[in-house]
C-alpha positions as CSV (number, residue, x, y, z in Angstrom):
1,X,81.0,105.8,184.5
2,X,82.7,106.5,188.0
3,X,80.7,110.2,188.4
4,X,80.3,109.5,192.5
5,X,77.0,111.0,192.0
6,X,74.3,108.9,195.2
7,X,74.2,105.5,196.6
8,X,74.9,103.2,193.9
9,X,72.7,99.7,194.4
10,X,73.9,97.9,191.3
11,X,76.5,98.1,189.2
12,X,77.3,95.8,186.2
13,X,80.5,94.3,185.5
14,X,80.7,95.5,182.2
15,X,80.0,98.8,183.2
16,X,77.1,99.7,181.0
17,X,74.0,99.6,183.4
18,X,74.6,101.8,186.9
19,X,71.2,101.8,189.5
20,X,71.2,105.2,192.0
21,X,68.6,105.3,194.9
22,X,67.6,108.5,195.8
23,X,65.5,112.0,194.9
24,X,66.3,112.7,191.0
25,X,66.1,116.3,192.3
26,X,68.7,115.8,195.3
27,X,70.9,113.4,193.1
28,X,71.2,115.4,189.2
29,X,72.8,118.3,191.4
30,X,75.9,116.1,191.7
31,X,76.4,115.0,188.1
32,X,79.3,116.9,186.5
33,X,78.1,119.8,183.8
34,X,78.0,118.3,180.5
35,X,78.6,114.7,181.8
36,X,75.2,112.8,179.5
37,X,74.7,112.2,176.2
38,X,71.1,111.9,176.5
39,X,68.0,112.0,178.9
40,X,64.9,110.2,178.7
41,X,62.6,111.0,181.5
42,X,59.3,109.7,182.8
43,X,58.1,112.1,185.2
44,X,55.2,112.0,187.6
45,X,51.8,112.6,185.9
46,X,50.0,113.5,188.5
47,X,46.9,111.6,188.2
48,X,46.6,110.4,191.1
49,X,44.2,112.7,192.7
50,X,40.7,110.7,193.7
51,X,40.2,109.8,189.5
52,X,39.5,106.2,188.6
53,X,40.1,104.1,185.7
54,X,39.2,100.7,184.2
55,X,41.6,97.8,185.3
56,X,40.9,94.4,184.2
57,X,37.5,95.7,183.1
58,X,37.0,97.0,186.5
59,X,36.5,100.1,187.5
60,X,39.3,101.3,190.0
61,X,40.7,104.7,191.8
62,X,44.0,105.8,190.4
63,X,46.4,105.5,193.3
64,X,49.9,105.2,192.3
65,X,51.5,106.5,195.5
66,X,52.4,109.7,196.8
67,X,54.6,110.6,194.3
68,X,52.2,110.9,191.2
69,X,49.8,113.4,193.3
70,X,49.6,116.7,192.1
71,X,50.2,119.8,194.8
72,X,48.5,122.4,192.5
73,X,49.3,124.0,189.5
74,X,52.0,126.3,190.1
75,X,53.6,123.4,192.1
76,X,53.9,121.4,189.7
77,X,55.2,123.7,187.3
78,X,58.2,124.3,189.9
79,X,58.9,120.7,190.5
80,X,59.5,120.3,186.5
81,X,61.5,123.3,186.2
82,X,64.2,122.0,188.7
83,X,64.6,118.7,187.2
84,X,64.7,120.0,184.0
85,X,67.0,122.7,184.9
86,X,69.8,120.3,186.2
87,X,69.2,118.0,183.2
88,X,70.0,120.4,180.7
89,X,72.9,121.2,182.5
90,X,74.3,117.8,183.0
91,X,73.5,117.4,179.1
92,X,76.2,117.6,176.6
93,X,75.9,120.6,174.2
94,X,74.6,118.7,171.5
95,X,72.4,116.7,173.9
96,X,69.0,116.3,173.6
97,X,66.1,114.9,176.1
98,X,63.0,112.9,175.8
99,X,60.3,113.6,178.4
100,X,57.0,111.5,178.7
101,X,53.6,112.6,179.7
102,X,49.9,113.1,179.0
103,X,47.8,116.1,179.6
104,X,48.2,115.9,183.1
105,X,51.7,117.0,183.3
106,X,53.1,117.8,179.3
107,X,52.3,121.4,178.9
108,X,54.2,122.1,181.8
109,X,56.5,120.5,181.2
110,X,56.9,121.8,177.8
111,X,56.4,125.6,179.1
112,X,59.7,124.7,181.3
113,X,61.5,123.7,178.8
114,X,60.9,126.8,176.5
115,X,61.4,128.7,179.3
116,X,64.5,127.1,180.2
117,X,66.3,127.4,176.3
118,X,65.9,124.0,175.8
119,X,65.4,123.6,171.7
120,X,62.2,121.7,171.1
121,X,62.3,119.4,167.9
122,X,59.2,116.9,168.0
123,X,56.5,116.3,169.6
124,X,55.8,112.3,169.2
125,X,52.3,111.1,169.9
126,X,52.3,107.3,170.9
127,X,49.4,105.7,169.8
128,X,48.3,102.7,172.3
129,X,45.9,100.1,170.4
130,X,43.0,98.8,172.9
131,X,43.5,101.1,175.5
132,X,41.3,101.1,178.4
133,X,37.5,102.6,178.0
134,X,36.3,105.9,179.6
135,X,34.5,104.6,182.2
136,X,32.5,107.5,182.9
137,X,31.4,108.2,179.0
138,X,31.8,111.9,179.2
139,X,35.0,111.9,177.5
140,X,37.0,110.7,174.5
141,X,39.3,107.7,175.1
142,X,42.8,108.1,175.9
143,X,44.6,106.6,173.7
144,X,47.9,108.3,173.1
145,X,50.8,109.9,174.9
146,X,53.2,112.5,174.2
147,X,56.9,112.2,173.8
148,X,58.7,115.9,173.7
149,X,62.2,115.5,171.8
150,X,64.2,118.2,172.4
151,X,68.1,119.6,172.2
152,X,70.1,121.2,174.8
153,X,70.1,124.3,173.2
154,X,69.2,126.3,169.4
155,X,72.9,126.0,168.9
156,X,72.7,122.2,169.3
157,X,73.7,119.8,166.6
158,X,71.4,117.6,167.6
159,X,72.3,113.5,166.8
160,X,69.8,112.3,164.9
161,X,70.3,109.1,162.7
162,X,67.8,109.8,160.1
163,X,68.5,106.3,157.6
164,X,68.2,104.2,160.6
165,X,65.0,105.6,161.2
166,X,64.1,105.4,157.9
167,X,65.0,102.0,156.9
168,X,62.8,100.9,160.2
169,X,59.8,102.0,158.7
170,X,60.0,100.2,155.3
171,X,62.0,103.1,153.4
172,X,59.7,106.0,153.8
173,X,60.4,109.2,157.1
174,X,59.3,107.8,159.6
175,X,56.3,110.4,160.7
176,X,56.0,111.9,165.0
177,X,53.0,109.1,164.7
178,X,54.6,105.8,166.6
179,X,51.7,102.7,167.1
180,X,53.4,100.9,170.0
181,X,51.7,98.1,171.9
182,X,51.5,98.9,176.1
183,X,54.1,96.5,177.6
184,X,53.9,92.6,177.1
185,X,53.5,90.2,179.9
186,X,57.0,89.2,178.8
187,X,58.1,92.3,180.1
188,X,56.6,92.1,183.4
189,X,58.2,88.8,184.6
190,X,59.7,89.6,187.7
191,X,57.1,92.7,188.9
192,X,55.3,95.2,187.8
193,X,55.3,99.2,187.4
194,X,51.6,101.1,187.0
195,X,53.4,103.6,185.1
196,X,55.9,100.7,183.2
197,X,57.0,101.9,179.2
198,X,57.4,99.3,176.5
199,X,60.6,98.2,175.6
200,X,59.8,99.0,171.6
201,X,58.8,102.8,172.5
202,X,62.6,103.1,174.5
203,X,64.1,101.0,171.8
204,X,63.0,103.6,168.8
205,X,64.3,106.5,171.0
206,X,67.9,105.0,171.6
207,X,68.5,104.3,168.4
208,X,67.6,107.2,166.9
209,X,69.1,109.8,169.2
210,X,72.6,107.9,170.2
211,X,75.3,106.6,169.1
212,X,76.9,103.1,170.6
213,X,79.2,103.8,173.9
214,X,76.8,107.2,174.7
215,X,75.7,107.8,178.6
216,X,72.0,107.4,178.8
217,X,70.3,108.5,182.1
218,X,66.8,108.1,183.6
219,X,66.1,110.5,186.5
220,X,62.9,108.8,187.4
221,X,63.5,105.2,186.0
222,X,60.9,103.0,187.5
223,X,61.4,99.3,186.5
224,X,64.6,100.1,184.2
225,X,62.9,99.7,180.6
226,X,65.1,102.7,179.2
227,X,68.5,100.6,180.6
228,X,67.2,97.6,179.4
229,X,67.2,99.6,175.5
230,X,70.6,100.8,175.9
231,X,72.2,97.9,177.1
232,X,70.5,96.1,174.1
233,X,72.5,98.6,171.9
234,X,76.2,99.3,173.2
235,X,74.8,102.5,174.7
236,X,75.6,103.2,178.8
237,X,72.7,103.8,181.1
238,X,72.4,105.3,184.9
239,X,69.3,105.3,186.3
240,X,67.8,107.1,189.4
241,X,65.0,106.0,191.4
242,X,63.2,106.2,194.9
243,X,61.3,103.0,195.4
244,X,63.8,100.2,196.0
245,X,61.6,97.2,195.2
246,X,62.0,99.0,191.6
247,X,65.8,99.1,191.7
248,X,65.9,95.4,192.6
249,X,62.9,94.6,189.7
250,X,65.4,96.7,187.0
251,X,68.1,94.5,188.6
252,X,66.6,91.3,187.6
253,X,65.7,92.5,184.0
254,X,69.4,93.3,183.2
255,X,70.8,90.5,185.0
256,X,68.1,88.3,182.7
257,X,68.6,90.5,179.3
258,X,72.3,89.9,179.7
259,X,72.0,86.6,181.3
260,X,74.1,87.5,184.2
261,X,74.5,85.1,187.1
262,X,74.5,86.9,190.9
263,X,74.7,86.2,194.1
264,X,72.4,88.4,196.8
265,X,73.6,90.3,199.3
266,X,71.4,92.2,201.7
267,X,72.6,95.9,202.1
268,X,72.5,97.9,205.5
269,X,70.8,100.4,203.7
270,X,67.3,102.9,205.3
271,X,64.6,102.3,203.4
272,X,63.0,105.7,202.5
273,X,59.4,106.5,203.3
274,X,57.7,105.2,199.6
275,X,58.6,101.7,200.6
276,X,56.8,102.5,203.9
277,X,55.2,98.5,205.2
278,X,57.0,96.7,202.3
279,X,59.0,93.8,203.3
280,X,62.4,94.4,202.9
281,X,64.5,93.3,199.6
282,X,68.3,92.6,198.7
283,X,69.2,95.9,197.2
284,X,73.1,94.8,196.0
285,X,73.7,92.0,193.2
286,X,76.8,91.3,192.7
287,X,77.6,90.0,189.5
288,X,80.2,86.7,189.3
């Protein structure tokens, strides 16, 4: 997976699970065309914007940095037109990309990727049991996400492995409705992510969209659940993040899913501006 794409942080030894720091949108520009297998993306939602939300049955503002506020619009729009544009790009022809989001940020994100000649296939609604109340009781409860599924192009043959699927849901298709519990504690042992996916949810769309040795990359992978599916499967993973508390929290997961023993190294590296006042971490694990 030697693509000399960014600053790599972590590398495993068997090759399989590759950790970039950087901008997605600096960083995809430097993958080779046609390079990935598959995408699965969790972009900004843009919610934080002065809303608040129930935590722990209490209210709270929804700050989850500078990165998930929304510049307007038509901003917006841009912003997930240029990631999208370089992923299809880097996707193989029969590719096909997963992209996250609610209301917030979906629709445009689904507008770029029509307008872009991506193939749309499904639209998956996740269903979240117990999900926190509307505090202000002038809305419905939001309950669910969306999951777009779609292929690089309409001349894609799209992977797709259909028995799998079915024989995971008890013999019958499975349907675009998927019940998935939020993350587990046991998934948050060594940190936390506000905007953290469950393991099941990345689990489902490995499987069914790749085949064992395919390239899986995450241009905005946060604490590294979507590596954490692929390496459970024989697929390869690079992930791209910012923050670099979150590249040493995906670290950890692997090293602990794989049962990997390191040794810590502190890198000479800058610290970009979202880690801003944190105490600095050991970016590069070496594994022995």
């Amino acid at each position: 997976m030697d693509m000399n794409v960014g600053k790599t942080v972590f590398k495993s030894e068997r090759d399989d699970f590759t950790l970039l720091m950087g901008d997605a949108l600096k960083l995809l520009g430097d993958f080779p065309d046609g390079s990935v297998d598959m995408v699965f993306a969790d972009p900004p939602y843009f919610l934080s914007n002065g809303g608040i939300t129930c935590r722990s049955g209490r209210q709270a503002r929804v700050d989850k940095g500078g990165w998930d506020r929304s510049e307007g619009v038509e901003a917006d729009f841009r912003f997930q037109a240029a990631w999208l544009s370089q992923c299809r790009r880097i996707l193989k022809p029969n590719g096909t990309i997963w992209v996250s989001g609610t209301r917030h940020n979906i629709f445009s994100v689904g507008f770029a990727m029509q307008r872009l000649g991506y193939k749309l296939l499904n639209d998956i609604v996740w269903f979240k049991k117990n999900p926190p109340p509307n505090l202000s009781c002038r809305y419905f409860t939001h309950a669910t996400e969306t999951v777009l599924w779609a292929a690089r192009s309409e001349k894609s043959r799209h992977c797709f492995n259909y028995t799998l699927m079915k024989k995971a849901n008890l013999g019958k298709q499975m349907q675009s409705l998927w019940t998935i519990l939020p993350p587990r504690s046991s998934e948050k042992l060594f940190g936390r992510h506000p905007t953290q996916k469950p393991i099941e949810l990345l689990e489902r769309i490995v499987l069914s969209s790749t085949q064992p040795g395919d390239l899986v990359l995450d241009p905005f992978s946060g604490s590294g659940t979507t590596g954490i599916a692929a390496a459970r499967h024989g697929r390869r993973y690079i992930g791209i993040e910012l923050n670099p508390d979150y590249l040493e929290l995906s670290a950890q997961r692997y090293m602990a899913e794989t049962h990997t023993h390191v040794t810590a190294e502190v890198a000479d590296i800058e610290r970009p501006a979202v880690a801003t006042g944190l105490e600095p971490l050991p970016l590069y694990l070496t594994p022995q």
